[in-house]
SETOR-493981 format. One record per residue: z, y, x of N, C-alpha, C, CB in turn. Coordinates in Angstrom, 3 decimals. Glycine has a CB too. Layout:
REC        n_w        n_v        n_u       ca_w       ca_v       ca_u        c_w        c_v        c_u       cb_w       cb_v       cb_u
REC          Z          Y          X          Z          Y          X          Z          Y          X          Z          Y          X
...
END
This chain:
REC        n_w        n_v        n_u       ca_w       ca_v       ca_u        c_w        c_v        c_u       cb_w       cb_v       cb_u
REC      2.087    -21.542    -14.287      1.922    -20.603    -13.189      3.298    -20.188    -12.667      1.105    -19.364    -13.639
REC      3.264    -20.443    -11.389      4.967    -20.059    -10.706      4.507    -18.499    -10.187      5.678    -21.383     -8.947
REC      5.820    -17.818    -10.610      5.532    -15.677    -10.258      6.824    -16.266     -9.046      6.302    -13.674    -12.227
REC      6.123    -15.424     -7.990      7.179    -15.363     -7.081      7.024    -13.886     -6.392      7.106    -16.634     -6.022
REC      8.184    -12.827     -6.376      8.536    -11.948     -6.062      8.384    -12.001     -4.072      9.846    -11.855     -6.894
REC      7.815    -11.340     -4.002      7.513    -10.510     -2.230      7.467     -9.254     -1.883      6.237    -10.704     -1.611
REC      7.694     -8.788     -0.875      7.503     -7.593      0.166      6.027     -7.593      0.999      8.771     -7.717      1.335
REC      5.279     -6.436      1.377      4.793     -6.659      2.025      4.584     -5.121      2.890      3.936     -7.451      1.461
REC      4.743     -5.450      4.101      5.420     -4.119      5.001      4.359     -3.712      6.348      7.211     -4.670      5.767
REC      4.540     -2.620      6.520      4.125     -2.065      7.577      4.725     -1.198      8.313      3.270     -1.671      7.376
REC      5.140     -1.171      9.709      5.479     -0.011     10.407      4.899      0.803     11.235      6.213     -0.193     10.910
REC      5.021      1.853     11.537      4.485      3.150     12.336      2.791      2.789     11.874      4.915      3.149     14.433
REC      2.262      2.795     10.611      1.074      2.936     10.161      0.487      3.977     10.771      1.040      3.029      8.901
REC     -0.759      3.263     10.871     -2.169      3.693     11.834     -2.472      5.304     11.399     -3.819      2.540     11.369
REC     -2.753      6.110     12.216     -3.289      6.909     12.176     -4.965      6.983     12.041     -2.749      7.319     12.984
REC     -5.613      6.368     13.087     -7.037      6.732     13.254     -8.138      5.723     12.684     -7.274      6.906     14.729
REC     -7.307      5.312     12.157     -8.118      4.060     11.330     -6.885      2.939      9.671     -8.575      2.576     13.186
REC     -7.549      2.463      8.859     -6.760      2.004      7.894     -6.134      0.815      8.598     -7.507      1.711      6.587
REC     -4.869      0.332      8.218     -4.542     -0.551      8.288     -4.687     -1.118      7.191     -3.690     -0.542      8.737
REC     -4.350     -2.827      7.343     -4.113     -3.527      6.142     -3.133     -3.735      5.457     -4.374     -4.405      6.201
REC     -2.199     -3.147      4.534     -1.039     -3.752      3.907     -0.850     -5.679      3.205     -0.939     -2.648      2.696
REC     -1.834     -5.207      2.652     -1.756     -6.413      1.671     -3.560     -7.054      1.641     -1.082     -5.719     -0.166
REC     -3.451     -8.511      1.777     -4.751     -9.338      1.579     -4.047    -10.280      0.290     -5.358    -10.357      3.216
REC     -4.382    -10.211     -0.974     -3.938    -11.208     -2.265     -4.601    -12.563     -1.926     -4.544    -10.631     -3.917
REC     -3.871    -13.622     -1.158     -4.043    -14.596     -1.624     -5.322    -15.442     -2.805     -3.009    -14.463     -1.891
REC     -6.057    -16.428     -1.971     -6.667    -17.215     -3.051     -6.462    -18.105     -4.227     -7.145    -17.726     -2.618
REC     -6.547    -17.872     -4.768     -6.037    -18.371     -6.535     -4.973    -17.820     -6.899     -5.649    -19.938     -6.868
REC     -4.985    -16.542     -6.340     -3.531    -15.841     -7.018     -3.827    -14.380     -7.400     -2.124    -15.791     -5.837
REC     -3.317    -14.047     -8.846     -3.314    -12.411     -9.201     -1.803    -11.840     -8.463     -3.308    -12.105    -11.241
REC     -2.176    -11.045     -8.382     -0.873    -10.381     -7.844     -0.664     -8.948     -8.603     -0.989    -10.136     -6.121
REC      0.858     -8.334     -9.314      1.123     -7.278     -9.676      1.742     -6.574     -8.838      1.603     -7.318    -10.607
REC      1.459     -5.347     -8.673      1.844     -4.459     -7.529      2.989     -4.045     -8.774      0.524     -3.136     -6.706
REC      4.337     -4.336     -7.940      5.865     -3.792     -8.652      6.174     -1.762     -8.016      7.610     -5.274     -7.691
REC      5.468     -1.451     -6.861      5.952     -0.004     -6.590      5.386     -0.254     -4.780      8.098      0.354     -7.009
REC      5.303      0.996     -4.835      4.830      1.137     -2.619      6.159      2.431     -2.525      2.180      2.258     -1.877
REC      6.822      2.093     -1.143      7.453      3.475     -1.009      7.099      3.547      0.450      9.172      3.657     -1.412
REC      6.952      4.976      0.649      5.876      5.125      2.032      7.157      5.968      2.724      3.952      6.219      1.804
REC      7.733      5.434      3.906      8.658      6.712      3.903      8.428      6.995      5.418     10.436      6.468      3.406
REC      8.442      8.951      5.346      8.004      9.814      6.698      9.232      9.815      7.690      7.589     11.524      6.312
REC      9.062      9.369      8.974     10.434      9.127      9.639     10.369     10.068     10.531     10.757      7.741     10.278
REC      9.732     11.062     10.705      9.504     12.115     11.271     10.147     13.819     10.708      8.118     11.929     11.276
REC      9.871     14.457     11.436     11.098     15.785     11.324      9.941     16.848     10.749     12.044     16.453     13.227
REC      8.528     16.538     10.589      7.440     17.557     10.028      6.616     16.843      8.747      6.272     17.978     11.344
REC      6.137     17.247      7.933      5.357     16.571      6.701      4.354     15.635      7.523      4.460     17.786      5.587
REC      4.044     14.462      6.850      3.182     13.814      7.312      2.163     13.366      5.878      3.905     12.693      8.190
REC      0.686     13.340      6.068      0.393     12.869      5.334     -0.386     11.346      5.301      0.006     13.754      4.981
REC     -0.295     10.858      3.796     -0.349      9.303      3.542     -1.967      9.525      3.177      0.858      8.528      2.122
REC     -2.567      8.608      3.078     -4.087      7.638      1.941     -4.021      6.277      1.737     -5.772      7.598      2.647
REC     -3.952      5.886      0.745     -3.917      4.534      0.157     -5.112      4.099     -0.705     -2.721      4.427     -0.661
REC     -5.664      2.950      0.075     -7.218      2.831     -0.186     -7.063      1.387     -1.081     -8.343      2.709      1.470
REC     -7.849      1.078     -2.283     -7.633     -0.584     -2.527     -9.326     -1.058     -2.578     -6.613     -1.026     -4.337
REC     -9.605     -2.053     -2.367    -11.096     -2.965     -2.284    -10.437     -3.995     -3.109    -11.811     -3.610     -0.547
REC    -11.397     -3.721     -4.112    -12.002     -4.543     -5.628    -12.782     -5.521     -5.124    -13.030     -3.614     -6.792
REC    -12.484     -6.722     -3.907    -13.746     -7.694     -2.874    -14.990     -8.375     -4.558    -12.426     -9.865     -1.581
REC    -14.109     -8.580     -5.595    -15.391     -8.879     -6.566    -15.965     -7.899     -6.983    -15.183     -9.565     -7.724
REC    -15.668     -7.078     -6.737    -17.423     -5.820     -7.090    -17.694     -5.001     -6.593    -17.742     -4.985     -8.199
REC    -17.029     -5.376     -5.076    -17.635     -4.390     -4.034    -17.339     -3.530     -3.726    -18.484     -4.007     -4.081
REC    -16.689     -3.087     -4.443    -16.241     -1.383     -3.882    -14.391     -1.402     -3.731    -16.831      0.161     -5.488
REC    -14.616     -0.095     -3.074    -13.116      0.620     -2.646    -13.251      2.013     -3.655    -12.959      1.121     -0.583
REC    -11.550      1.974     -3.698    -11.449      3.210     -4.360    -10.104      4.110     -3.478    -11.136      2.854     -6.128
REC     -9.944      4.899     -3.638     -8.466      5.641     -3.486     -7.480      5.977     -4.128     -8.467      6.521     -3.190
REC     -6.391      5.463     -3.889     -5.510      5.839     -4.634     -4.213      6.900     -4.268     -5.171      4.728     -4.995
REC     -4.470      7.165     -3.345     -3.514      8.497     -2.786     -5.111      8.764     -1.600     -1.273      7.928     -1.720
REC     -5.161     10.071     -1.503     -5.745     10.918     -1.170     -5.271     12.342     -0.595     -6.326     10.917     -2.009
REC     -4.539     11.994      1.027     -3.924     13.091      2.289     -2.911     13.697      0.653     -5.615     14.717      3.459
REC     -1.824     12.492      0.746     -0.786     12.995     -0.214      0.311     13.664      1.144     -0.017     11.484     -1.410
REC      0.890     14.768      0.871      1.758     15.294      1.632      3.623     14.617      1.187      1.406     17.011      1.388
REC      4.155     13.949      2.483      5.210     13.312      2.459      6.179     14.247      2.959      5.111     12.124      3.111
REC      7.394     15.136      2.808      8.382     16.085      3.195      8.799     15.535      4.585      9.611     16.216      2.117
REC      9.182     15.984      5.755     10.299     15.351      6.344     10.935     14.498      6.191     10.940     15.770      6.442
REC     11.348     13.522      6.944     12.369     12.622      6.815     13.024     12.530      5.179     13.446     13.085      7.914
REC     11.665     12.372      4.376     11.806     11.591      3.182     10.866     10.482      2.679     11.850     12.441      2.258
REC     11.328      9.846      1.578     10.844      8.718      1.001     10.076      8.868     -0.027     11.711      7.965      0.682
REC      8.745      8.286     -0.328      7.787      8.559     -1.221      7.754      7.634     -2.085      6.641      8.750     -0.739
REC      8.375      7.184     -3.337      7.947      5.985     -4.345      6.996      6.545     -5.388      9.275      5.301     -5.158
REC      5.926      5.529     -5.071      4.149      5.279     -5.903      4.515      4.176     -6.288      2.464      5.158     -4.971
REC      3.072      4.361     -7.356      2.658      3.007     -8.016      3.598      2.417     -9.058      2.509      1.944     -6.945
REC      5.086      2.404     -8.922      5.512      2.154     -9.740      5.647      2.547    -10.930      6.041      2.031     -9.445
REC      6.091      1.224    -12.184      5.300      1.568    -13.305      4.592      1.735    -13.863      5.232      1.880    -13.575
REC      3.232      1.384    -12.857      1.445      1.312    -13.462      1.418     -0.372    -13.209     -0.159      2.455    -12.190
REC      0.616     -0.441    -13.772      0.344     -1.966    -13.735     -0.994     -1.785    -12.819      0.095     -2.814    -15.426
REC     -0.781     -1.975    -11.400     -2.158     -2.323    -10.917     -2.274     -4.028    -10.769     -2.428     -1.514     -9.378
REC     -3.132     -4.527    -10.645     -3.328     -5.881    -10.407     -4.136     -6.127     -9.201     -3.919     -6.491    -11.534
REC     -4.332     -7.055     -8.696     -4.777     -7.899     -7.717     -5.331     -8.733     -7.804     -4.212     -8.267     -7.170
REC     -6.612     -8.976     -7.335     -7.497    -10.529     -7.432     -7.557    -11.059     -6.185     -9.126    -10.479     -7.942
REC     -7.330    -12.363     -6.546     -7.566    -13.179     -4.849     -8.879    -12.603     -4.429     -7.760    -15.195     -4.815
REC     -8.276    -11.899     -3.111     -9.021    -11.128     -1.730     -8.892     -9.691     -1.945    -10.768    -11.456     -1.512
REC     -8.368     -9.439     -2.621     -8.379     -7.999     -3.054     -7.449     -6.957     -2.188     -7.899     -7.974     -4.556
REC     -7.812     -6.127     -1.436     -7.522     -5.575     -0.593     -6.279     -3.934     -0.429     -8.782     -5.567     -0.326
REC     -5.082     -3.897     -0.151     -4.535     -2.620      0.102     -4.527     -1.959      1.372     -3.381     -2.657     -0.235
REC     -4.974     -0.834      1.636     -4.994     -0.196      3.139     -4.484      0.724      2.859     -6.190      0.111      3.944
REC     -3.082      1.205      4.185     -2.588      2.648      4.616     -3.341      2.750      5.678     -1.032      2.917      4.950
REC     -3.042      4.467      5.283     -3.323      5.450      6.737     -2.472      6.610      6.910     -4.828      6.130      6.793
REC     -2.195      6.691      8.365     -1.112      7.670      8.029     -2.207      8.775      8.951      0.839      7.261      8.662
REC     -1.311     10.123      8.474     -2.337     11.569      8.702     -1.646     11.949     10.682     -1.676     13.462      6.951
REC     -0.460     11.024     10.670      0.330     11.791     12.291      0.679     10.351     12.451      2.022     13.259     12.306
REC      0.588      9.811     14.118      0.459      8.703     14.214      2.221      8.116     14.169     -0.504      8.485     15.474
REC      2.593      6.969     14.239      3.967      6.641     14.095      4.698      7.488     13.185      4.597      6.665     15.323
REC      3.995      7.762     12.239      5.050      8.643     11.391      5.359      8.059     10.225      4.593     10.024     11.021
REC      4.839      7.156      9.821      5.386      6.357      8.181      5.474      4.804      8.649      3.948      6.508      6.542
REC      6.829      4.487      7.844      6.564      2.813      7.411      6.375      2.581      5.989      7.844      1.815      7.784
REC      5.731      1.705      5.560      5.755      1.492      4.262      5.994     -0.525      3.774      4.176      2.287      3.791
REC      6.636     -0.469      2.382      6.482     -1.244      1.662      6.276     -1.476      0.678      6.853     -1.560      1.713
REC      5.440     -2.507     -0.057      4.963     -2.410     -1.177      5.781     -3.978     -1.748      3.195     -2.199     -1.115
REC      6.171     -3.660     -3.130      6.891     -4.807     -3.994      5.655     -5.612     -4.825      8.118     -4.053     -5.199
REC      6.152     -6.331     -4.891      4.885     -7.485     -5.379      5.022     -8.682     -6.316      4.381     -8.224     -4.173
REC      4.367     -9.215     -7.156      4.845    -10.446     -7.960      3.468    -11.228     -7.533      5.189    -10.196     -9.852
REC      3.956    -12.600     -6.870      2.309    -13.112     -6.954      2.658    -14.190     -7.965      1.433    -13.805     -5.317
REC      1.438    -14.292     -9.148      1.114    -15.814     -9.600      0.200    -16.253     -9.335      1.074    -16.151    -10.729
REC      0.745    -17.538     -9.583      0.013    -18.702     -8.386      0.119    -20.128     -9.731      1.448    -19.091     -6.298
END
């Protein structure tokens, strides 16, 4: 199995609906290495980070209207071992529109 290290990015994340960060690849697990969500705006903005489990159907949440400071940077996830199954789904949403970009670090094996 070849691990190959990626980014996967979003800018001025959606307000009124989720975007997609990340779709995992078929025949590949993927380890989520850290997400840093950062507010580029001059007032708090808030984040939700949704993941879909596509083999059993459901979504869960994993940040839930987390409050981001001003013109700062938010590092999640890192240090948990979440995993990824081919189709397995990450969605942002941001709470004020154009107010966060985010990236998430990644190992896919393949």
């Amino acid at each position: 199995m070849a691990n190959t290290f990626k980014n996967a990015a979003l800018a001025n994340v959606n307000h009124a609906a989720y975007d997609t960060l990340y779709t995992a690849p078929a025949s590949t697990q993927v380890v989520v290495l850290g997400l840093a969500i950062a507010n580029k705006t001059t007032a708090a903005a808030t984040v939700q980070v949704q993941f879909t489990d596509t083999s059993a159907s459901t979504t869960h949440q994993l940040l839930e209207n987390v409050s981001i400071p001003a013109n700062t940077t938010l590092e999640t996830l890192a240090g948990q071992k979440y995993i990824l199954e081919a189709s397995d789904i990450l969605k942002v949403k941001a709470g004020t529109a154009s107010s966060l970009d985010v990236v998430m670090g990644i190992m896919e094996k393949t």
